[in-house]
N, C-alpha and C positions, 0 to 999 in steps of 0.2 A: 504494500500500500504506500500510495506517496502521501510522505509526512504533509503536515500541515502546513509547515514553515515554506515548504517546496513552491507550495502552489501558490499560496501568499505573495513571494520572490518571484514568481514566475507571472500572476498575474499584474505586478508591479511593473516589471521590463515589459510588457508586454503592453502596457499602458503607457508607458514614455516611449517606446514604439509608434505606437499610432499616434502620440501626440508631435512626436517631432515628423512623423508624415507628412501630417494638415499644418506644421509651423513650416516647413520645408513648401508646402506645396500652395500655402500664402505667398510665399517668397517668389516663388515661380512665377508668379500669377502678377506681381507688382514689377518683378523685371524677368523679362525673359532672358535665358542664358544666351549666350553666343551661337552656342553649337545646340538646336532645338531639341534634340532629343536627350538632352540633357537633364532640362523640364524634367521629365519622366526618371531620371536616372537618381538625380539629388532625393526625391522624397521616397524612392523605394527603398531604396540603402539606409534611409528614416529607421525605415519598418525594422534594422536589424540592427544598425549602429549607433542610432539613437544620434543623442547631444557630442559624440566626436563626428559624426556625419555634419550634423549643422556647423560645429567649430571651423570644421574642415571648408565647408562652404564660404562660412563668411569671409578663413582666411585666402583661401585657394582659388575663388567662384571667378574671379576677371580672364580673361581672354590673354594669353601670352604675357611672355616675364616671369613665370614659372621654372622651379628649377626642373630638372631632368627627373629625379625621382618624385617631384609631387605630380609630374605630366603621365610617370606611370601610373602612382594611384588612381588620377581620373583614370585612366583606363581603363584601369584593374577594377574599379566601381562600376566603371559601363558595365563591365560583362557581368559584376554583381548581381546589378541589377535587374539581366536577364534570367540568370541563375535563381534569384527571389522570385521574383514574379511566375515564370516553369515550376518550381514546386512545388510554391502558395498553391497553385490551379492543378499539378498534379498529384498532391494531397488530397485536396476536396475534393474534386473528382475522386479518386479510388475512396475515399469515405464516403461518398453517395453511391457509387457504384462499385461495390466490388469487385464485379464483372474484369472490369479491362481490366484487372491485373492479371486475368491467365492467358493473353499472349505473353505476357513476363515472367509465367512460369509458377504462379501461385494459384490455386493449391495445386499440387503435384510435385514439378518440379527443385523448389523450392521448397527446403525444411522450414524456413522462418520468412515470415510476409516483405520485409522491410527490406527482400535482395531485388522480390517484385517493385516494390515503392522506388527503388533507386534506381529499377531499369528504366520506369516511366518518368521518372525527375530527369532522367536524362535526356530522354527525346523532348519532352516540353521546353526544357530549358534550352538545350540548344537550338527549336525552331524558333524559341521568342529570343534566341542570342543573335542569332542571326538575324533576323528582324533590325534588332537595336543596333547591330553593327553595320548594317545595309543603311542607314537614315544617318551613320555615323562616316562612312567611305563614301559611298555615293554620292553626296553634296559635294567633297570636299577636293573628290576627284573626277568629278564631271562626267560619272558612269551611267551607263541604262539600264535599266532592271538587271537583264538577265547576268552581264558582268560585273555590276554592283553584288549580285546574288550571290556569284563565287569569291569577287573576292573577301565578301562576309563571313563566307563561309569559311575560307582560307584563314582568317584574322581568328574566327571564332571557336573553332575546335581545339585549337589547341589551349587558346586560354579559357576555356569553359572548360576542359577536361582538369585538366589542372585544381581549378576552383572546386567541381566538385569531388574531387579527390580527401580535400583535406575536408569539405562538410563532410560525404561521405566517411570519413577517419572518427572526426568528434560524434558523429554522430552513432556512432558503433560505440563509442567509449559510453556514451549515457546509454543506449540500449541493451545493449550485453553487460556492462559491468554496472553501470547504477541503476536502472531501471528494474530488472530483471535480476540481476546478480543479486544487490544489495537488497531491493525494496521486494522482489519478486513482484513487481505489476505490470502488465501488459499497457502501453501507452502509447497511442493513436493520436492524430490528427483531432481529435476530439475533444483532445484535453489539451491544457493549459501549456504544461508539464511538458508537451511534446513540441510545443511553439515558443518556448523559452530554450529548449534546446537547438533548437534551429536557429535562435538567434545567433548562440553561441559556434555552432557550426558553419554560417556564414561566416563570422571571422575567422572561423579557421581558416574558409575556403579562402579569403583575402592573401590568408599568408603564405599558403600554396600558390595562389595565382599569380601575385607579385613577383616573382622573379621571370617565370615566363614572359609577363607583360614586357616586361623592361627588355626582353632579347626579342618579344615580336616587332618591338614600337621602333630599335637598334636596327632593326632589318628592313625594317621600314615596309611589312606586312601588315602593322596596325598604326593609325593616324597617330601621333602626340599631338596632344591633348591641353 
């Protein structure tokens, strides 16, 4: 059973989450960023970074004069970004529908539900990564759809794999050893408990994806930012 204290903690982050969302996505809304898909970028990262997300904003948010490593973080929050937004939606979905998780191998294939859930966070994430990274190349290199679309694609696999790498890591460390190991409870998308973790597993994913960023943006595979 998850202690009390847990869920408390959990419904706390999870509240200055959404609050620095709707403050992030005020912000938007009074000045549009430079790069418009950005808009979108700053208040999802909200959802998991909270108040170093906004910090990060107010000191980083201008258009060039950036050093090198803050131009990889914007980057590394693009693909965040998409990474959030894919699981948010491939969560809820497999919690309304259990169904689509058996092209992913549950029940059957899969001894434990959550190797389905990470097949399907992967395909969402990476089509809304690629999305966000097509509105991100495209503009800035005067592409059309369909060569926008690759080289989105090009930009976005490798640094989404990456990212989710290290949630997929933290995220194993609360279900198998604290969830399960410690508490013995089974925790879903349903509860609190399970979305306080993910907070914490997106930054993990940050600190996985960071370095990649930094050798796609050097190659000049993905824009700096």
């Amino acid at each position: 059973m998850i202690p009390l204290w847990f869920t408390l903690l959990s419904w706390l982050a999870l509240t200055i989450g959404v609050l620095s969302f709707l403050y992030l996505l005020r912000e938007m809304r009074r000045q549009l960023p430079h790069m418009a898909i950005m808009a979108w970028v700053w208040p999802i990262c909200g959802l998991f970074a909270g108040p170093l997300v906004i910090w990060f904003h107010r000191r980083w948010s201008g258009h060039g004069g950036a050093p090198f490593p803050v131009s990889v973080a914007k980057g590394t929050l693009h693909c965040g970004a998409g990474c959030t937004l894919g699981d948010i939606a491939a969560e809820s979905l497999a919690l309304m529908i259990p169904a689509v998780l058996i092209p992913f191998g549950w029940p059957g294939f899969w001894g434990e539900r959550i190797f389905a859930l990470w097949g399907i966070d992967y395909v969402f994430a990476l089509a809304i990564g690629i999305v966000f990274q097509y509105f991100s190349i495209a503009p800035m290199r005067g592409l059309g759809l369909g060569e926008g679309l690759r080289e989105a694609a090009k930009a976005d696999i490798a640094s989404l794999t990456s990212w989710q790498i290290g949630m997929y890591g933290m995220m194993a460390i609360f279900h198998f050893a604290l969830f399960k190991g410690l508490w013995g409870a089974d925790v879903t998308a349903a509860d609190p408990a399970f979305w306080f973790a993910m907070q914490i597993a997106m930054m993990a994913g940050f600190v996985t994806a960071y370095p990649v960023n930094w050798l796609l943006i050097r190659k000049g595979v993905k824009e700096e930012m």
